[in-house]
C-alpha positions in Angstrom: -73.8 -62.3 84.0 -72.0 -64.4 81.6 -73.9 -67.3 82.4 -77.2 -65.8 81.9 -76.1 -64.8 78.2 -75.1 -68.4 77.9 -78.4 -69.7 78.5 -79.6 -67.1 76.4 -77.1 -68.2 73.0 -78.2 -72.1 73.7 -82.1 -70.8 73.8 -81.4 -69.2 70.7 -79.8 -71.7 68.7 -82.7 -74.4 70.3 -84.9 -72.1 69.0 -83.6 -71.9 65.1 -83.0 -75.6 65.5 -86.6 -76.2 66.2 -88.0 -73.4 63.8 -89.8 -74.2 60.7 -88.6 -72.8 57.5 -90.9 -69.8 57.3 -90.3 -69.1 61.2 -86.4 -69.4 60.8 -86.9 -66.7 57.4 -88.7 -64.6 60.1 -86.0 -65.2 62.6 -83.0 -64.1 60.1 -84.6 -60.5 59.1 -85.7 -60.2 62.6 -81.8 -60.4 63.2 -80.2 -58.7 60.4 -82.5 -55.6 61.3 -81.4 -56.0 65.0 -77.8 -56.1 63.5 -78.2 -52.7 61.4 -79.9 -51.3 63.8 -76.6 -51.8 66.7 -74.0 -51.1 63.9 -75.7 -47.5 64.0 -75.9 -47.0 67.3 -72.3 -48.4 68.1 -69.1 -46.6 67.6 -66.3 -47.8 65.1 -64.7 -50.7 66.8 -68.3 -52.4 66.9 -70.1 -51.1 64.1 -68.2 -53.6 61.8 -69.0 -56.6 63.6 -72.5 -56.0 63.7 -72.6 -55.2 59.6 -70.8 -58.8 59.1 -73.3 -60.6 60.8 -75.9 -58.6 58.8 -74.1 -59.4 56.1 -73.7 -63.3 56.8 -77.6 -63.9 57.3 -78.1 -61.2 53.6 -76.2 -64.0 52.3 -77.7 -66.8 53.7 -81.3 -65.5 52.7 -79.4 -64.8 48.8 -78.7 -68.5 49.0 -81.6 -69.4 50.4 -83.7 -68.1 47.2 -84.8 -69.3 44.5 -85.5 -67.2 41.9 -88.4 -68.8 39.8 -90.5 -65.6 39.5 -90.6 -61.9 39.8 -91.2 -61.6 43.8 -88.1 -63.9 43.9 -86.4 -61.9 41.4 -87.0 -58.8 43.3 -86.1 -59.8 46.5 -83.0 -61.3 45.6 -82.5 -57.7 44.3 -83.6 -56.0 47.6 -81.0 -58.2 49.5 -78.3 -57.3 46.8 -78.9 -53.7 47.2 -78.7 -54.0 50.4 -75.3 -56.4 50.8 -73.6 -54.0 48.5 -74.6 -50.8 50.9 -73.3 -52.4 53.8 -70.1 -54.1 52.3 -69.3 -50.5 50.4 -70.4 -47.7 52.7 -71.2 -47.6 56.4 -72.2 -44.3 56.2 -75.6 -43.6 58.2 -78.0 -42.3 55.5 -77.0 -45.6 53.4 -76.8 -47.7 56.7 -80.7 -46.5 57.3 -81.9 -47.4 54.3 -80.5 -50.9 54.2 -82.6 -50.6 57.7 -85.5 -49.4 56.2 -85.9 -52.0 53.4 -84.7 -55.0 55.7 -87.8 -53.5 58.3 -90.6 -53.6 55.6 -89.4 -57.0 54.1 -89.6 -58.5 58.1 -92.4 -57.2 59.0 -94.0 -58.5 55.5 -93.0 -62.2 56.2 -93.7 -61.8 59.8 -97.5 -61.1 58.8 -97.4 -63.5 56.4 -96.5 -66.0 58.5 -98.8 -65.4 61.0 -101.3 -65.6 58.5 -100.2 -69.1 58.1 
């Protein structure tokens, strides 16, 4: 079993390696709703390693933006909001609607890059 989820991390990582910019943006909200989504479901020992790594890639995109205009300006708002839930409160009504923005914004750049 181990090695099967070994193969699976190095496919991963090939995979962000490889990914354009706009894939790899995808790829990041894909995973930080994944990440929410587990921290829910999990019990206590878990659900604060899954909110780190949703907070790591909330960073990532922060750093990752530049803020030349208002969509920019909003979204680095959006991820704000929803760093500060997750840092501050894990409770599940604030936990789901970090989920709920983080779904829309995905789904958004997942159309828009297969519009591309």
């Amino acid at each position: 079993m181990s090695t099967v989820r070994g193969y699976l991390k190095t496919y991963e990582q090939m995979q962000i390696r490889s990914s354009s910019s706009s894939r790899l943006i995808c790829i990041l909200h894909e995973k930080c709703v994944n990440f929410i989504s587990r921290s829910i479901c999990s019990g206590l020992p878990l659900q604060r390693n899954f909110i780190d790594r949703a907070l790591n890639i909330l960073a990532t995109l922060e750093q990752a933006l530049k803020v030349e205009d208002d969509i920019s300006d909003g979204l680095f708002c959006l991820y704000d909001y929803c760093y500060s839930v997750l840092d501050e409160n894990n409770s599940i009504e604030k936990l789901n609607a970090a989920l709920m923005i983080l779904t829309q914004l995905r789904d958004t750049f997942n159309s828009l890059y297969k519009k591309q």
